[in-house]
ROKOLRO-980034 format. One record per atom (N, C-alpha, C, O, CB): x, y, z. Coordinates in steps of 0.2 Angstrom, whole numbers, plus 5000, padded with zeros to 4 digits. Glycine has a CB too. Layout:
BEGIN
XYZ;...
END
This chain:
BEGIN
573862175094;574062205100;574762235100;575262195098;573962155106;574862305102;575562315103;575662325110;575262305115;575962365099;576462355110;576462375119;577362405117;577862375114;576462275126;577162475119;577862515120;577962535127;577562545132;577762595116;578562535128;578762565137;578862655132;579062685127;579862505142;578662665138;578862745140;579262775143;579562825141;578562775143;579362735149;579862765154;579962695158;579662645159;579562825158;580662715160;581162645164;581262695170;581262755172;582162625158;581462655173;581462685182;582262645181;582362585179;580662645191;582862705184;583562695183;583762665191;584362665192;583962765179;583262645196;583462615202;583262535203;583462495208;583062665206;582762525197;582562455197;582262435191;582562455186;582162445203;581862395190;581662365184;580962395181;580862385175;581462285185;580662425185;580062455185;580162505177;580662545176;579762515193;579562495173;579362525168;578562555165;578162515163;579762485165;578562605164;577862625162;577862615156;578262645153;577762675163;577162585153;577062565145;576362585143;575962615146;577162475143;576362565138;575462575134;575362515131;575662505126;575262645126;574862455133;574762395127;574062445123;573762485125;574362305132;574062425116;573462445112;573162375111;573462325109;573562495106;572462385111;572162325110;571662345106;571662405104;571962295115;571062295103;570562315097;570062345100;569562365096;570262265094;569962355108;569462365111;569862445116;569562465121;569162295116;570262465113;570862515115;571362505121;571362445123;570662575116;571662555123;572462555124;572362545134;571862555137;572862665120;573062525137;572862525141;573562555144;574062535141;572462485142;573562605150;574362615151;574462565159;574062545163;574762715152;575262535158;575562495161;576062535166;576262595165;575862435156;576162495172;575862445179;575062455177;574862515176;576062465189;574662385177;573962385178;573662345182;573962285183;573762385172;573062345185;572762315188;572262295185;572062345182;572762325193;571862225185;571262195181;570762165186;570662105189;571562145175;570362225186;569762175191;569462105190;569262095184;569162215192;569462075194;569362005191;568561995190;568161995195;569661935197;568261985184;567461965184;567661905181;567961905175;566862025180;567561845184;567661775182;566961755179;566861705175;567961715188;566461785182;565861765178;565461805173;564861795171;565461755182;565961855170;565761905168;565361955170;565061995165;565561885166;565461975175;565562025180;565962005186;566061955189;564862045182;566262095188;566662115194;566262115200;565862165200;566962185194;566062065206;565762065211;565562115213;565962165215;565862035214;564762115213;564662195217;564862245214;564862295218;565062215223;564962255209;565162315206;564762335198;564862295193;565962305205;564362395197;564162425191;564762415185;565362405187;564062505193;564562415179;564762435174;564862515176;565462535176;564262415168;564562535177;564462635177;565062635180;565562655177;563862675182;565162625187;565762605193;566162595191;566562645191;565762555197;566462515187;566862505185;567262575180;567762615182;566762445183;566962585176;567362665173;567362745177;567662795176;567062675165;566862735179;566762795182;567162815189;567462875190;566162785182;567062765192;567262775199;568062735201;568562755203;566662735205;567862675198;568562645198;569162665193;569662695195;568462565196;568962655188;569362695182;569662635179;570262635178;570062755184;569262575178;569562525179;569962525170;569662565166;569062465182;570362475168;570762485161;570562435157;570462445150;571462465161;570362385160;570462305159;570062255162;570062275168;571062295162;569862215162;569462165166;569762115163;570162115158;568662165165;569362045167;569761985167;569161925168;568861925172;570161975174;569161885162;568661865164;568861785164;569461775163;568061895160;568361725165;568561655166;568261605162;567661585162;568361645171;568661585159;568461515152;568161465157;567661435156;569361475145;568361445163;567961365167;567561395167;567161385162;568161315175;567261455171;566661485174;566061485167;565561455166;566961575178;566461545163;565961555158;565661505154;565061495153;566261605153;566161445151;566061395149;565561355151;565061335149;566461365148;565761365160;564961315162;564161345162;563661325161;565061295171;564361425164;563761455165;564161545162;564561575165;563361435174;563761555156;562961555155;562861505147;562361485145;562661645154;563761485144;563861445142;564261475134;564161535133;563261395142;564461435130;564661465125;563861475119;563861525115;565361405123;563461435118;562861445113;562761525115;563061565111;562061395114;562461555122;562261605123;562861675122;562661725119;561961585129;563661655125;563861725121;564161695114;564761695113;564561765126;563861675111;563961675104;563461715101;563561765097;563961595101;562861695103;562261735100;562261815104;562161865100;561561685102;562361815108;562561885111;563161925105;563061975101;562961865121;563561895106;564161925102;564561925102;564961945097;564361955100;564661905108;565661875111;565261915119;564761935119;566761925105;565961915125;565561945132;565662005130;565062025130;565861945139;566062045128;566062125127;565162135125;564962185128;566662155120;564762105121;564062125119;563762095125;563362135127;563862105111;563762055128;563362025134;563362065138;562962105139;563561955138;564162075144;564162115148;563862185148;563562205153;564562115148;564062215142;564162295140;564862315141;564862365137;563662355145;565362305143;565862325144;566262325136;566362295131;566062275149;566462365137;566762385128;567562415129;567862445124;566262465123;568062395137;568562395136;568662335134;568362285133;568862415139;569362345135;570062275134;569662225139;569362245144;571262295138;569762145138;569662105142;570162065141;570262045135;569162085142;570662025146;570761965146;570461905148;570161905154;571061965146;570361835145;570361775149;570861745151;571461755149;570061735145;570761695158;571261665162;570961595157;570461605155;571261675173;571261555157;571261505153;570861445157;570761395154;571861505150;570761455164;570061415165;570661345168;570461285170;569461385155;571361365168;571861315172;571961305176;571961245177;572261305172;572161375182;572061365190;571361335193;571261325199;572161425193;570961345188;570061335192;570261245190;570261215195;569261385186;570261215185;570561155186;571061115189;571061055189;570661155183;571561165192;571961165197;571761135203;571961085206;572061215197;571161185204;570861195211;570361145213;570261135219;570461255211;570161095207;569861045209;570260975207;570160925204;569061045206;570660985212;571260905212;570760845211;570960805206;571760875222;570260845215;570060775219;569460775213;569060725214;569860765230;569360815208;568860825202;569060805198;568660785194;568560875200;569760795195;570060795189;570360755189;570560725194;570260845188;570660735180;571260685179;571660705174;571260715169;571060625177;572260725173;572660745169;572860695164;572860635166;573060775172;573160715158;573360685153;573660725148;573560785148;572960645151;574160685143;574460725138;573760755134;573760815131;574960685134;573260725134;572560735129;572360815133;572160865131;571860665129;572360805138;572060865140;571960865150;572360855153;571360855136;571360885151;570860895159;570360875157;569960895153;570660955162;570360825161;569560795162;569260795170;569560775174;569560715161;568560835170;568560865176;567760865176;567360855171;568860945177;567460875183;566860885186;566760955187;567160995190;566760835192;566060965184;565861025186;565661045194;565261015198;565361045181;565861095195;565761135204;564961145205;564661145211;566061255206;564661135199;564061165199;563361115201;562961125205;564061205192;563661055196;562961005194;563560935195;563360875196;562561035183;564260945194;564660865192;564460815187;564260745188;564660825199;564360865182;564360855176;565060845173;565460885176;563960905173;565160795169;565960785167;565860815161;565460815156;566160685167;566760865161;566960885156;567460885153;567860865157;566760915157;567760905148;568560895145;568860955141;568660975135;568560825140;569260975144;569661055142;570361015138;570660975141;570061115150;570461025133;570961005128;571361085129;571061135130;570660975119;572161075127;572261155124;571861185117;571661235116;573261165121;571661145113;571261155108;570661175110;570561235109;571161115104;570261125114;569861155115;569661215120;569061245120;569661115116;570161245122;570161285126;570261355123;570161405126;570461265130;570561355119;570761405112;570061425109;569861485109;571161375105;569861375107;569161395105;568761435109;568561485108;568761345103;568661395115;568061415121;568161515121;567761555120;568361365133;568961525122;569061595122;568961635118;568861685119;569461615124;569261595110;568961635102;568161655104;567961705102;569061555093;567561605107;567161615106;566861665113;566361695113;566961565104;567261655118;566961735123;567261805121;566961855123;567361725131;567861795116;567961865112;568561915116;568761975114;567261905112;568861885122;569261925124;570061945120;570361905117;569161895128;570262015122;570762015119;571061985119;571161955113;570962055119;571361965124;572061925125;571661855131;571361855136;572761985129;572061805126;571961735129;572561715132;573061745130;571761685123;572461675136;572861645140;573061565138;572561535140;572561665147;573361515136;573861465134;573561425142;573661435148;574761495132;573361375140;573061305142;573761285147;574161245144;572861255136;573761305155;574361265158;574061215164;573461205165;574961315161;574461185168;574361145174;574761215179;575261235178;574861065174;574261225184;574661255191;575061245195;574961285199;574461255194;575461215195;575861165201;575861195207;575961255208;576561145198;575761135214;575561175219;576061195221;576561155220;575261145223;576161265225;576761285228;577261255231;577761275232;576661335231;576961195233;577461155239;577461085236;577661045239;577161145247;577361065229;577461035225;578261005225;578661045225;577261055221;578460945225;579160925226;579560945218;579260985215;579060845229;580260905215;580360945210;580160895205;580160915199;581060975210;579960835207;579760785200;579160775200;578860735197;579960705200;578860815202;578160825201;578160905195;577960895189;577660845211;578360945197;578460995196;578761005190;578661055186;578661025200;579360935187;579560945180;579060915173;579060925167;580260895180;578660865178;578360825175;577660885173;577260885168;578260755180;577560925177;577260975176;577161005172;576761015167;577361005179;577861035175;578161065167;578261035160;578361065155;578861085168;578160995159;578260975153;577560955149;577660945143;578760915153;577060955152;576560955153;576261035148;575961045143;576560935160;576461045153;576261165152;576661155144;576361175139;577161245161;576961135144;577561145137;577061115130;576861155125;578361085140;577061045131;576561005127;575961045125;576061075119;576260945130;575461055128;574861095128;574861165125;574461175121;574761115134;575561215128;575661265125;575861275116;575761325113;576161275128;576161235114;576361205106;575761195105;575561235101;576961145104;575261155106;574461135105;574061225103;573761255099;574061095115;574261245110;573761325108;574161355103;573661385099;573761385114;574761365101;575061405097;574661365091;574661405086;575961405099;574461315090;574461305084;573761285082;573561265077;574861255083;573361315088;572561305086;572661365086;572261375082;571961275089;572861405088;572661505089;572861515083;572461555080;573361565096;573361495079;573661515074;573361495068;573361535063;574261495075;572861425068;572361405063;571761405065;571461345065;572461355059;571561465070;570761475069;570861565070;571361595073;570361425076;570361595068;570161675067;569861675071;569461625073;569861715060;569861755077;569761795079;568761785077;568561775071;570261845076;568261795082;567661785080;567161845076;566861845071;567461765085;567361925080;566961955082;567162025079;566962075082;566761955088;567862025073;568062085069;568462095071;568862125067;567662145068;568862075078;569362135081;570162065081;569962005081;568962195091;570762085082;571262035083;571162015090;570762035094;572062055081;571561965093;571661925097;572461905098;572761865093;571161885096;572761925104;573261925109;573361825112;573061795116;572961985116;573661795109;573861725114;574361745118;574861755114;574061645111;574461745126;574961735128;575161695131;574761685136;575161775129;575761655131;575961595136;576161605142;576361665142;576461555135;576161565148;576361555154;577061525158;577161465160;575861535156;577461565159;577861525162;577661485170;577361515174;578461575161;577961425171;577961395176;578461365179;578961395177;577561355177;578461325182;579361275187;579061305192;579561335194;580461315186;578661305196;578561305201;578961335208;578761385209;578461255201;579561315213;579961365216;580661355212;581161385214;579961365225;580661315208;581461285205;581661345202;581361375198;581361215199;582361355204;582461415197;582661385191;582761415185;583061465200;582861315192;583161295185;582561285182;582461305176;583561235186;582061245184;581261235180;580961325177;580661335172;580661185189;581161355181;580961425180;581261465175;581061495170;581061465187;581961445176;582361475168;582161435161;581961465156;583261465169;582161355162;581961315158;581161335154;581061325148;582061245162;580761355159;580061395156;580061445153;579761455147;579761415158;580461495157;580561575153;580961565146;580761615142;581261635158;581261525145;581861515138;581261495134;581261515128;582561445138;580961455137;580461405132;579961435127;579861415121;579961375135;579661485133;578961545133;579261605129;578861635126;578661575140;579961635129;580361675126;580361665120;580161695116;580961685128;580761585120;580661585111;580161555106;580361525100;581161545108;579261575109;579061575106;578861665102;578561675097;578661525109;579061685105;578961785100;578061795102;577761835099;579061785086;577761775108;577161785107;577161855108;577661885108;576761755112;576461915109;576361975110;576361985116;576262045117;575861995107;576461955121;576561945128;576561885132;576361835129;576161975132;576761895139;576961825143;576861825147;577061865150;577461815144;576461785151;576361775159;576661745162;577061695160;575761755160;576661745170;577161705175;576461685180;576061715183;577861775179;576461615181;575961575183;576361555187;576961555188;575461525178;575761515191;575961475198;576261525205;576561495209;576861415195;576261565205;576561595211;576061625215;575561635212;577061655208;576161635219;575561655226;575161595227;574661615230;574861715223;575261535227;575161465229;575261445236;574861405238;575461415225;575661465239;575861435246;576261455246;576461465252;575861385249;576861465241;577761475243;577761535246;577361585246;578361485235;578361535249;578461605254;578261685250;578261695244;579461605256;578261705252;578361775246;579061795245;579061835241;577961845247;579661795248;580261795247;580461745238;580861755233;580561765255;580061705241;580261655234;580061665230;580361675225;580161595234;579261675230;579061715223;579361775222;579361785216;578461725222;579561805224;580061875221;580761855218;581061885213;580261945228;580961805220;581461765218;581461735210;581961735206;581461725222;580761695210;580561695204;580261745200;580461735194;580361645203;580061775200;579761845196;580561865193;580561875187;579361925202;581261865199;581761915195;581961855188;582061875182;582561945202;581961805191;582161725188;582161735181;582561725177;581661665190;581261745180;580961735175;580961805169;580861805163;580461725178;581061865174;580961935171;581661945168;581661995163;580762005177;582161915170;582961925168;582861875160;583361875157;583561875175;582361845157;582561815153;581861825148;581961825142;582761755155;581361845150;580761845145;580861915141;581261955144;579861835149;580561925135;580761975131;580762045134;580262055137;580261975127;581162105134;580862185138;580262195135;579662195138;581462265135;580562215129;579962225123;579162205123;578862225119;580162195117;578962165127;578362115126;577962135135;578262135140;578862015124;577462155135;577262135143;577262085145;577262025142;576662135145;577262085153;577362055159;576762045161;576462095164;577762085163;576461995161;575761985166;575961935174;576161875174;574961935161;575961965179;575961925186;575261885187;574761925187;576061975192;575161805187;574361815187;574261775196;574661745199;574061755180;573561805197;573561815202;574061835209;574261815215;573261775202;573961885206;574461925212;574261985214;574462025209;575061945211;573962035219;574262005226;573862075228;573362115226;575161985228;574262065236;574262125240;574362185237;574562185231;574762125243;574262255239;574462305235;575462305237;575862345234;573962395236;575662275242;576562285243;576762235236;577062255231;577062225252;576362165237;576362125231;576562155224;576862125221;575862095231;576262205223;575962235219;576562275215;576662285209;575462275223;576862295221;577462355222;577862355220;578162395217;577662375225;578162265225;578862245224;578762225218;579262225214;579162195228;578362195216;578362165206;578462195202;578862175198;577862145201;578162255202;578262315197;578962355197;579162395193;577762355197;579262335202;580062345202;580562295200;581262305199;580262365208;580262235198;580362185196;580162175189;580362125185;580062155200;579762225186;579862235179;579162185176;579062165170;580862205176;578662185181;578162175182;577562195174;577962225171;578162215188;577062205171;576662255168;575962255171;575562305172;576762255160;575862205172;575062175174;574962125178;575362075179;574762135168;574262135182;574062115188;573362095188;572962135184;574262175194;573062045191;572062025191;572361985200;572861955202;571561945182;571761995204;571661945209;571161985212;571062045213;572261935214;570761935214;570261935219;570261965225;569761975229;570061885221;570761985226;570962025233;570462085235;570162085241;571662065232;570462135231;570462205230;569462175233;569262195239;570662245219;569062135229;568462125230;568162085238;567762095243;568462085226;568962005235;568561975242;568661995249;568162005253;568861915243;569462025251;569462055258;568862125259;568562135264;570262085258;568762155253;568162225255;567562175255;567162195259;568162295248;567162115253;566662095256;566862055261;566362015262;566162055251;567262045266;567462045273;567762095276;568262105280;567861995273;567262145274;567662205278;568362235279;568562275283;567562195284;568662205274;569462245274;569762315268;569862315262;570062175273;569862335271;569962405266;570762435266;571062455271;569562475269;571062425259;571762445257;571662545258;571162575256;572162425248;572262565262;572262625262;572962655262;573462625264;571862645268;573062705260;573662745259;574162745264;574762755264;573462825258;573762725269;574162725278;574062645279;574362625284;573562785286;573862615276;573862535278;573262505278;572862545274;573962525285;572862435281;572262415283;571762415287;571862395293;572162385284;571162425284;570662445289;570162375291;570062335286;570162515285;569862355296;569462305298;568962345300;568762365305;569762255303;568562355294;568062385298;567362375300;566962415301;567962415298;567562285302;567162285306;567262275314;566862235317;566762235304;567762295316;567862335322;567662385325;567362435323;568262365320;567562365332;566862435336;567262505335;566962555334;566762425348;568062505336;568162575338;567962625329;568162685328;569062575341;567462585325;567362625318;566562635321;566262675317;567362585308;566062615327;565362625328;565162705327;564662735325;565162605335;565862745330;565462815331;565962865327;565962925328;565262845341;566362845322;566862885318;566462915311;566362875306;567662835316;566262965312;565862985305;566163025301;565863075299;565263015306;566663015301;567263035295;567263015291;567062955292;567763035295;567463015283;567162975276;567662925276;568262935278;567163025269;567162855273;567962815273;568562805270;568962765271;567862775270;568662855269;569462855266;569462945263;569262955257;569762765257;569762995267;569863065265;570163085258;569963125255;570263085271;570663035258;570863025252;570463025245;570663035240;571062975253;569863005246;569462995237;569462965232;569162985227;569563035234;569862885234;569962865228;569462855222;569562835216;570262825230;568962875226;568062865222;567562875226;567562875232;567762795220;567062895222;566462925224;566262905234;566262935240;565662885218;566262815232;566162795239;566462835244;566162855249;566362725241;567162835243;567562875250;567362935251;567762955256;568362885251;567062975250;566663025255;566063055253;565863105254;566963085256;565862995251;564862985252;564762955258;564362985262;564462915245;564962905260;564662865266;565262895271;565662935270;564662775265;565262855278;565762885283;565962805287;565762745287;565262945289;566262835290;566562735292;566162725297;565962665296;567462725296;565762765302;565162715305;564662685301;564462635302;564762755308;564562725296;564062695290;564262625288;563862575286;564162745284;564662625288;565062565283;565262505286;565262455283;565762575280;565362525293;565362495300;564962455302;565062395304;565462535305;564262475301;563562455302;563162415296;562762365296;563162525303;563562445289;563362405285;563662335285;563262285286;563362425280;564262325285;564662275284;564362235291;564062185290;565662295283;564362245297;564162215303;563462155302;563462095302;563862275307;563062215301;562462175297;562362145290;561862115288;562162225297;562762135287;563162085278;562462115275;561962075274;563261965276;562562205274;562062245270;562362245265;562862275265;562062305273;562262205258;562462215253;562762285250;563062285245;561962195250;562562315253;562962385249;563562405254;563962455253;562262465249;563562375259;564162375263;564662335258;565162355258;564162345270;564562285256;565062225252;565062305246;565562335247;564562135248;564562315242;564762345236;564962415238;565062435233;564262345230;565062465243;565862525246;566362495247;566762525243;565862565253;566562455249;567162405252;567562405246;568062425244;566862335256;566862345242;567562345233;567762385229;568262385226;567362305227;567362435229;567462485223;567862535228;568162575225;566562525218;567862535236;568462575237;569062535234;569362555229;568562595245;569262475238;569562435236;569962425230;570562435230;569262405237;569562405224;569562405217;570062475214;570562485211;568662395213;569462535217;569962585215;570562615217;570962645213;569662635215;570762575225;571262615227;571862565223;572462585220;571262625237;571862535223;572262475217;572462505211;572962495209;571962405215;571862535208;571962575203;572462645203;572962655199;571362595200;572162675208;572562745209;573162725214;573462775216;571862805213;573562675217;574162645220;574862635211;575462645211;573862545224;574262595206;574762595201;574662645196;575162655192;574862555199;574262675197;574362765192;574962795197;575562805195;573462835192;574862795204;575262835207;576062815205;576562845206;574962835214;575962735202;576762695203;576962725195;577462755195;576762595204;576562715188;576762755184;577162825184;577662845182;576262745182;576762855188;576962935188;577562945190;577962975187;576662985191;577562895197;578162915198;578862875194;579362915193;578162895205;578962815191;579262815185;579162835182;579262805178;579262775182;579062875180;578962945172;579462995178;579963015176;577763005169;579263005183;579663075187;580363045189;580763075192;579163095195;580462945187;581062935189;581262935198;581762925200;581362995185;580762945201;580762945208;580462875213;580462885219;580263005209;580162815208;579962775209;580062725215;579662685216;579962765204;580662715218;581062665220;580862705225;580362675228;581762635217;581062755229;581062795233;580262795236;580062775242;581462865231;579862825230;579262815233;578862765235;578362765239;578962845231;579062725233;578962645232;579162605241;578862575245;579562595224;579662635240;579962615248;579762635254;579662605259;580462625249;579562715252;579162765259;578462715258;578362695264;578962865257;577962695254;577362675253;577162635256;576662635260;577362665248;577862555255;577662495259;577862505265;577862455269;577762435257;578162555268;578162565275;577462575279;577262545284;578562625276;577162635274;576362645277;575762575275;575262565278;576062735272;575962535269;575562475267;575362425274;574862405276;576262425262;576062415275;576162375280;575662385288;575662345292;576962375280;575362445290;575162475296;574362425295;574062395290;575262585297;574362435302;573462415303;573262485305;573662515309;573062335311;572762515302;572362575304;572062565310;571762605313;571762605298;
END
């Protein structure tokens, strides 16, 4: 994998790049629809490139590992042959989903020991083991085995955390490094920085995760509960010290403002459920702000959902249409909702690229979340 910047925005941190991967190239600020089970909810393969324009997908080592399991995409060929999908993928490393079941799990230097969501079947994620699980779903770029710490975590919980994140991380570095790639093509490990809202715990990560030289770096733990003032705080924390040269992945983040202020923050990459979950509850990002529309005053507006175009859906159907589906939890109201959704996220950070290349970025960035912020 490499990764070149292109262009630097001379008002803030924002920079436009290209990562190349074995499955090809992708250009940065990017957004990564999340398919944690190996598919983007509601959403085609066709869709995803066609309509969405999507770069990138995201897929999930807890989820995949439990179901459909590692025997079946081995024999398939890794997910790229299961799915059909033949761009870049990454995996999330299956750690916030462990995260997520506190009252399931037991931590230790050895590893996670956890009950499955599914059956509470007992299972155990080592960082080794978890290297492998992703060598064998085939995704480009793997993600380094951490602990989440909860946003409101106190600070000796959070060091102890950290040191934790740290242990584990030296574990992957050194199983990634003596085990190959499954399925012909290379493979990306990149680590995660954490410290939770500490800036000293936050620098003490960034230094850590810096001097390992990986091919990129993620910034974890943030969008948990802390304010969002704070997390932008730690984004600058963290971005002031991890490599230029190297991408930036924000993981699970955010809003499309979210979105905005990060990548002026020197940001490169983005995955969250957002773009999906709010559009199968009826909420739609738009150029002008949020739409609820399951709202009466959309019963008799038969104007296309979003004039704009960001895809086929926005002026195929009309907002009564969509109004009526979503009302009724018409499955094809769920699937307009995301793929508008999905795509306007895509076409928010093309539009943020260009305007870094035009050097106009900060300005337009600023008129934007003015209109972000409106309820349609």
């Amino acid at each position: 994998m490499t990764f070149e910047i292109l262009h630097t925005d001379i008002h803030s941190q924002a920079r436009a790049g290209r990562i190349t991967t074995g499955h090809g190239a992708v250009e940065t600020p990017v957004f990564m629809p999340v398919g944690t089970q190996g598919t983007v909810k509601a959403v085609h393969r066709r869709e995803l490139t066609d309509d969405v324009r999507a770069q990138i997908i995201l897929g999930n080592t807890y989820h995949l590992y439990l179901r459909p399991g590692l025997e079946i995409l081995e024999k398939a060929g890794g997910l790229h042959s299961f799915s059909g999908w033949q761009g870049p993928m990454l995996t999330d490393s299956g750690g916030f989903q462990v995260f997520s079941l506190a009252e399931n799990r037991k931590l230790s230097e050895a590893g996670a020991e956890f009950r499955s969501h599914i059956d509470g079947s007992k299972h155990f994620f080592s960082p080794e083991k978890v290297i492998d699980i992703q060598r064998s779903i085939g995704a480009d770029i793997l993600m380094a085995f951490d602990e989440c710490c909860p946003g409101d975590a106190d600070k000796a919980y959070a060091k102890r955390s950290l040191q934790l994140t740290e242990q584990w991380l030296d574990r992957c570095i050194r199983r990634f490094d003596e085990t190959a790639p499954r399925y012909g093509y290379e493979q990306s490990l990149f680590p995660i920085v954490q410290g939770c809202v500490y800036p000293d715990l936050r620098t003490r990560s960034a230094e850590y995760v810096a001097a390992k030289e990986a091919g990129g770096n993620a910034i974890g733990g943030l969008a948990v509960g802390e304010p969002t003032e704070t997390m932008y705080e730690m984004i600058e924390i963290v971005n002031g010290i991890l490599p230029k040269d190297k991408p930036r992945y924000l993981m699970g983040v955010g809003t499309p403002a979210n979105l905005l202020e990060s990548v002026a923050r020197g940001v490169d990459m983005f995955d969250c459920i957002m773009p999906t979950r709010n559009g199968r509850n009826g909420q739609l990002f738009t150029r002008l702000g949020t739409v609820n529309m399951r709202n009466c005053k959309w019963a008799e507006d038969f104007s296309p959902v979003d004039p704009d175009g960001h895809s086929f859906v926005d002026t195929a159907y009309s907002r009564a249409y969509l109004h009526h589906l979503i009302r009724c939890n018409e499955i094809l109201g769920l699937q307009i909702a995301s793929i508008h959704n999905l795509a306007f996220y895509q076409w928010l950070l093309g539009e943020a690229r260009a305007h870094i290349a035009a050097g106009d970025f900060t300005g337009w960035k600023n008129g934007m979340l003015n209109r972000l912020s409106q309820r349609v």
